[in-house]
VEXMI-761305 format. One record per residue (C-alpha): residue number from 1; residue in three letters; x, y, z. Coordinates in Angstrom, 3 decimals, decimal comma, padded with zeros to 6 digits. Layout:
BEGIN
    k    r         X         Y         Z
  NUM  ALA         X         Y         Z
...
END
This chain:
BEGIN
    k    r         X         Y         Z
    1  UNK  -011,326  -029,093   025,665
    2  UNK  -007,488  -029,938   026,051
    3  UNK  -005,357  -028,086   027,653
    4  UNK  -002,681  -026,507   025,571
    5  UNK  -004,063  -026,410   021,873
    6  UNK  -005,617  -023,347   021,720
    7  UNK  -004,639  -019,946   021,472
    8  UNK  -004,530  -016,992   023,709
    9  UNK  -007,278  -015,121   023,393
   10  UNK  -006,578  -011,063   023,387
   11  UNK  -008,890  -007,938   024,532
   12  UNK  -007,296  -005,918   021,689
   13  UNK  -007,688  -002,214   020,215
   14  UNK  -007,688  -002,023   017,024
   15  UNK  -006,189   001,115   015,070
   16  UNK  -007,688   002,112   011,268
   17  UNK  -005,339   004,200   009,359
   18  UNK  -007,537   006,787   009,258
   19  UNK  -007,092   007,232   013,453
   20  UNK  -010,157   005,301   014,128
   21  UNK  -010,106   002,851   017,543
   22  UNK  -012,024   000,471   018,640
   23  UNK  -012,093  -002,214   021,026
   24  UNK  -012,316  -006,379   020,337
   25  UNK  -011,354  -009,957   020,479
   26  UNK  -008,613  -011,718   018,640
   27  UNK  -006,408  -014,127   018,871
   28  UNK  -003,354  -011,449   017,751
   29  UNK  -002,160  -009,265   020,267
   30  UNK  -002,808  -006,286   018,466
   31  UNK  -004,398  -004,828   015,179
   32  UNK  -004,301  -002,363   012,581
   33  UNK  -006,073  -001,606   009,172
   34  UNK  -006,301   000,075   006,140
   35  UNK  -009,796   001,189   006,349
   36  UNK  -012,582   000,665   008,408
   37  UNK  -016,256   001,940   008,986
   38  UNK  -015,652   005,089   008,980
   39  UNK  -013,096   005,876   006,628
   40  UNK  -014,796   002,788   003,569
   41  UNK  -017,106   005,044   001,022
   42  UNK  -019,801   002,624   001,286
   43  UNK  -020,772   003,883   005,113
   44  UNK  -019,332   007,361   004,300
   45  UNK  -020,780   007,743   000,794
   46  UNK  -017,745   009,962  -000,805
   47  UNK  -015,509   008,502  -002,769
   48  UNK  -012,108   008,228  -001,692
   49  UNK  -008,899   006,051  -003,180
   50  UNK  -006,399   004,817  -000,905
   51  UNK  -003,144   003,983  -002,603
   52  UNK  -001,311   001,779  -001,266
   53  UNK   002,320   000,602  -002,354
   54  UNK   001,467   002,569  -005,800
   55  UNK  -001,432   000,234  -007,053
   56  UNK  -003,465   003,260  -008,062
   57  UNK  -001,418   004,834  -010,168
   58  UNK   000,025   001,354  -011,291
   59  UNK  -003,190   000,817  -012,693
   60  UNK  -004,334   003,876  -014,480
   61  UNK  -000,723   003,613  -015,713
   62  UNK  -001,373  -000,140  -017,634
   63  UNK  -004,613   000,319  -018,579
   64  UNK  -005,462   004,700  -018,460
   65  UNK  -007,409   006,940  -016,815
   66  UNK  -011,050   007,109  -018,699
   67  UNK  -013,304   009,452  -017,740
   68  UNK  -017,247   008,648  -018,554
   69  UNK  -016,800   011,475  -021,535
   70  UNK  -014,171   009,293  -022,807
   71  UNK  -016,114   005,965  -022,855
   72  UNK  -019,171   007,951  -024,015
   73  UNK  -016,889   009,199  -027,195
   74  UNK  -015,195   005,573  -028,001
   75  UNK  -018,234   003,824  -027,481
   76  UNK  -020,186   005,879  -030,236
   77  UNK  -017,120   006,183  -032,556
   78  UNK  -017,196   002,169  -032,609
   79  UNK  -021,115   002,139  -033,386
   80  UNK  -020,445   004,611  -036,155
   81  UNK  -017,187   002,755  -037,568
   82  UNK  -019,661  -000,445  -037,309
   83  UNK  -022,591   001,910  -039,391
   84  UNK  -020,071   002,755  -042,098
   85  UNK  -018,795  -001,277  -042,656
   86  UNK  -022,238  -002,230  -042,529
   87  UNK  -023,016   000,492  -045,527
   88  UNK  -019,655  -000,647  -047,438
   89  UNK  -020,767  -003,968  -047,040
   90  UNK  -024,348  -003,459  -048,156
   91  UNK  -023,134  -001,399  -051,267
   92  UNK  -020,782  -004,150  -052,572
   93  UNK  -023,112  -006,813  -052,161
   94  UNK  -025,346  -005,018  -054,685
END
């Protein structure tokens, strides 16, 4: 290896939002997240949104909030508006 290419190589502790710490390697002298291990909902299994700089609310701003109800409702009042064309379209062709 050369001497002088390579980067120093840190023992660092790395800090979760959440208050979680743990030890590693890096080559930056120190680390923090958003979410780790113990705070992600696929290890802890509850849901849980973290907003950051607004992006949550952003979103259900731009595109809404559905609940399953909701889609449930729109999705069977746009198979029977489809029901109804197809009957208006069967009686005029006869």
């Amino acid at each position: 290896m050369k001497p002088g290419i390579h980067p120093k190589y840190y023992e660092v502790e790395v800090r979760c939002a959440c208050g979680n710490t743990f030890k590693t390697h890096s080559t930056k002298p120190e680390l923090h997240l958003e979410i780790c291990n113990n705070c992600h909902p696929f290890f802890t299994g509850r849901q849980k949104l973290i907003d950051t700089e607004g992006r949550v609310e952003r979103f259900t701003k731009r595109f809404g909030a559905q609940t399953a109800e909701a889609r449930k409702a729109a999705t069977k009042a746009t198979k029977a508006a489809k029901a109804t064309k197809a009957a208006k379209t069967k009686q005029a062709a006869v």
